[in-house]
C-alpha positions in Angstrom: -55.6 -8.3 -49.6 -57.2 -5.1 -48.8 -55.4 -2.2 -48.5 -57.5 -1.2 -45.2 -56.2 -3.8 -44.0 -52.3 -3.5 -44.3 -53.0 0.0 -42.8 -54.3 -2.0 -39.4 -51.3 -4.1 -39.7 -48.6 -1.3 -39.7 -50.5 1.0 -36.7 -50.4 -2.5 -34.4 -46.6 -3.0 -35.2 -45.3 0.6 -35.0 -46.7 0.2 -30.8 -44.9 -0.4 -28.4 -46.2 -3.1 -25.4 -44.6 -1.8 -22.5 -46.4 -4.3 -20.2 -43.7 -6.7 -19.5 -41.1 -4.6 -19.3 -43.0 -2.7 -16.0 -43.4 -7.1 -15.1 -39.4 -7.6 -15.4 -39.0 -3.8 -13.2 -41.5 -4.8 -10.9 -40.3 -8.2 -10.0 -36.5 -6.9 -9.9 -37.9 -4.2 -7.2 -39.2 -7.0 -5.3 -36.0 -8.8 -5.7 -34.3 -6.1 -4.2 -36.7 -5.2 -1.5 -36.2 -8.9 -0.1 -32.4 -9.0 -0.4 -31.3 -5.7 1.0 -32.2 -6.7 4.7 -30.7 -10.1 4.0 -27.6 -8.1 3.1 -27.4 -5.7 6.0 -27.6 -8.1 9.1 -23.9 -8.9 9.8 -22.5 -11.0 12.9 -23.4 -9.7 16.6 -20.0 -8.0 17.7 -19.4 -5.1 20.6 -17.5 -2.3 19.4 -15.3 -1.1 21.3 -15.9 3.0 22.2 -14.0 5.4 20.9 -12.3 7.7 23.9 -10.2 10.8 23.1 -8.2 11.5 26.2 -5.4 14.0 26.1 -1.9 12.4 27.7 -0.4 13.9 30.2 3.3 14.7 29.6 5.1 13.6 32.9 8.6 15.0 33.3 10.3 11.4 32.7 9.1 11.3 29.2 11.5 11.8 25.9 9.9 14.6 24.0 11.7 14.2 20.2 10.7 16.5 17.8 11.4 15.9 13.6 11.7 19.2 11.2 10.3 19.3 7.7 14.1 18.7 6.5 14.6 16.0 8.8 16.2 17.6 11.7 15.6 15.5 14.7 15.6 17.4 18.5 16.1 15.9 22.3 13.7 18.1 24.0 16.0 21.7 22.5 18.7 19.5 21.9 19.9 18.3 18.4 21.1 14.7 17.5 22.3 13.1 14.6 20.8 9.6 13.9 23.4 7.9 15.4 23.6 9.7 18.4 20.0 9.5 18.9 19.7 5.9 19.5 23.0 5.8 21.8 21.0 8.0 23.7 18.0 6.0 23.3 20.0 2.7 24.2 20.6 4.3 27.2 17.3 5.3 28.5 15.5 1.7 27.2 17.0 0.1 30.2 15.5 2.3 32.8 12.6 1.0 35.2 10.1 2.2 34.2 10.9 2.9 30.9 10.0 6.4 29.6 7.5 6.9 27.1 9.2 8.4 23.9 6.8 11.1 22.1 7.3 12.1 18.3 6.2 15.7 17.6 6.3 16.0 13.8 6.4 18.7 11.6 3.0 18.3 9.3 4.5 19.0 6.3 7.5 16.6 6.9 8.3 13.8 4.6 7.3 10.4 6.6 10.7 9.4 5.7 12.3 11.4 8.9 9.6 10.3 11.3 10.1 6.7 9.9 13.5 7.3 10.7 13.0 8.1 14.6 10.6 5.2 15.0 13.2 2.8 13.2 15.9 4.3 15.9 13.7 3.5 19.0 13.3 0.0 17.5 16.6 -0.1 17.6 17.3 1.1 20.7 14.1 -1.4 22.3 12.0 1.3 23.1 8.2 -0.2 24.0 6.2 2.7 24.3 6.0 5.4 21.4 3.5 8.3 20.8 2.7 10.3 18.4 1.7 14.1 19.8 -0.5 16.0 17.7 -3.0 19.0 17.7 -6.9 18.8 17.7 -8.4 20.1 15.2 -10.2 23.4 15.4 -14.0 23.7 17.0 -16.2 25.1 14.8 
């Protein structure tokens, strides 16, 4: 064996043929091309639009407000848990039946709301909102 010749042999195997790695990435970006609008198409449906109405508060509704330490409030008046859904009892049979509104305090556990939806359950109160404030415009 010549010695020229085991030169020629080591240059040839210290290249690299990059040629079908760019075939393997080439047909994968084809791949992928073909499936991605396959994937996006999903089933036909009408969303429903978002609206963003303030309520009004009418005069008949119960305005209950809940305090970062639990503290729960008829309008200015406050109730112990109890006394709260006697009171809610009461107003559950009227016709129409008032809308109860929870104000609570952002940085109240969800416990004490929990606790004033759980006592108009009790009481078979239908209609419950929640009052909060829009963010700021900017």
């Amino acid at each position: 064996m010549n010695v020229g010749q085991a030169e020629d042999d080591e240059d040839v195997i210290s290249a690299i043929n990059t040629t079908p790695l760019v075939d393997v990435m080439l047909v994968l970006l084809i791949i992928f091309l073909i499936t991605i609008p396959v994937a996006t198409h999903t089933v036909p449906v009408a969303l429903p639009k978002e609206t963003n109405q303030p309520r009004q508060t009418k005069p008949e509704n119960i305005n209950l407000s809940v305090t970062r330490d639990g503290g729960v409030f008829w309008n200015q008046e406050a109730l112990g848990q109890e006394a709260l859904v006697e009171r809610l009892k009461a107003v559950s049979v009227l016709q129409p039946q008032p809308e109860v509104q929870v104000r609570g305090d952002g940085a109240a556990p969800y416990e004490h709301v929990g606790r004033v939806v759980l006592a108009c359950q009790r009481a078979g109160i239908l209609k419950i909102g929640f009052i909060t404030e829009p963010p700021p415009r900017g």
